[in-house]
N, C-alpha and C positions, 0 to 999 in steps of 0.2 A: 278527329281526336277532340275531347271534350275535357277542356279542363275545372279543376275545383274553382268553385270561386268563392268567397269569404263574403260572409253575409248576415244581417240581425238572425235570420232565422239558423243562422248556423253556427251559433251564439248558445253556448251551454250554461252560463252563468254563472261560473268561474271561470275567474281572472286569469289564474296563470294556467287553468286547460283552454280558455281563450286565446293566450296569446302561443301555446305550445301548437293548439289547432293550426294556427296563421301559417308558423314558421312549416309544419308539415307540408301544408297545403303549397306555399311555397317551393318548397323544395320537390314536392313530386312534381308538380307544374313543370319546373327545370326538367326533371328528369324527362317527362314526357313528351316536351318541348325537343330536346335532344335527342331521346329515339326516333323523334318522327323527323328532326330537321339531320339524318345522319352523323349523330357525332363520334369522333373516334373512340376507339374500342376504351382506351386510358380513361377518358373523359367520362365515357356514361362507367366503369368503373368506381370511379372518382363520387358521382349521383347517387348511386347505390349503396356504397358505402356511408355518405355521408344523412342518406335516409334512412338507411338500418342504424347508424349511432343516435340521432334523433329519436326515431322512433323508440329505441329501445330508452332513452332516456325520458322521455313523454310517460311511454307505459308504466315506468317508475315513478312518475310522481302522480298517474291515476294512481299504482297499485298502492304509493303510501296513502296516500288518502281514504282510498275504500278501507285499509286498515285499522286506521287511526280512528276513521269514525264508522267503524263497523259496518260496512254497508252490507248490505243481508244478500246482494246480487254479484259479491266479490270473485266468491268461485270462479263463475259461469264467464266474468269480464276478466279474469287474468288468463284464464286460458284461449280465449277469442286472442287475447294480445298472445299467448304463447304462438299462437297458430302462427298468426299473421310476423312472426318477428323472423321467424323457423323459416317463412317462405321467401320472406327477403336475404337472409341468411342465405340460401341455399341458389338462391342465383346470382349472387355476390359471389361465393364460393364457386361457381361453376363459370361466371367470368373470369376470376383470376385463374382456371385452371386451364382456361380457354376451347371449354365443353363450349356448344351451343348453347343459348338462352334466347327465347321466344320474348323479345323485349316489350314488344309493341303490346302482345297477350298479358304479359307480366303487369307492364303499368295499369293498363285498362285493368287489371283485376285488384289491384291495389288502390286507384281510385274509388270503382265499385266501392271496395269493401271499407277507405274511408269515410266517404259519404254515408253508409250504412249505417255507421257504429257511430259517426259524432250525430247521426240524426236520431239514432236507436237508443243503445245504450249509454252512452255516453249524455244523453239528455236528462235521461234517466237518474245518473247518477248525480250529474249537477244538481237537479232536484233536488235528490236526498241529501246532498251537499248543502243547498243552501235552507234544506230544513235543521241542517247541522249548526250553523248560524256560519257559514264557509261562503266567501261571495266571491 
C-alpha cells in the first residue's frame, strides 16, 4: 500500500486548497491505514464518511473559487469532483447497507485519482488563481 505524502511539489499555491489538500491527504491515509491494518466494519465506516464530508467540503471551496474568478477550466473540474464525490458516496452507502465494498480497490483508486487531480488540474487552477492575485 502506498500512501499520499504531502510535499513542495504538491503544493498548488493556494493557501487554504493547500491546507484542504493536507487534511485530505490525511485522512485518506487513515483510511488506507485501516483497510489494510483490518479495522472494524464501524470504524472504516466512520473513514468514509468523514472523507466524503471533507471531500465534498474542499470541492466547494475549489468550486467557489473557479467561480468567483472565472476560471475558463471550471466545467471540466466540477464534474471530475462530481465523479469522484458520486464514487465515495456510493460505497459509503453500500457499507452502511452492508452490501460488499472492494475496500482495498476503492482507496487505491481514490488515492490514484488524488494524486492525479492536485498534480493535474488542480495545479492548473492554482495558477490561474494566483494569476487572479489569490495566494
Amino acid at each position: 500500500m502506498t500512501l499520499l505524502q504531502w510535499n513542495h511539489a504538491s503544493s498548488v499555491g493556494v493557501q487554504i486548497l493547500d491546507q484542504q489538500h493536507g487534511v485530505l491527504i490525511d485522512t485518506l491515509n487513515a483510511l488506507s491505514v485501516g483497510v489494510a491494518g483490518g479495522l472494524p466494519a464501524n470504524e472504516v465506516r466512520e473513514l468514509i464518511a468523514r472523507l466524503l464530508e471533507y471531500t465534498k467540503r474542499h470541492f466547494q471551496t475549489e468550486n467557489f473559487l473557479m467561480e468567483k474568478y472565472e476560471y475558463p477550466g471550471c466545467a471540466e473540474h466540477k464534474l471530475e469532483h462530481e465523479r469522484l464525490v458520486v464514487q465515495i458516496a456510493d460505497a459509503a452507502r453500500a457499507m452502511q447497507m452492508g452490501e460488499p465494498v472492494h475496500l482495498r480497490t476503492m482507496t487505491g483508486y481514490i488515492r490514484q485519482w488524488f494524486s492525479t487531480h492536485m498534480e493535474g488540474v488542480d495545479h492548473e487552477l492554482g495558477s490561474w488563481l494566483n494569476t487572479q492575485g489569490v495566494e
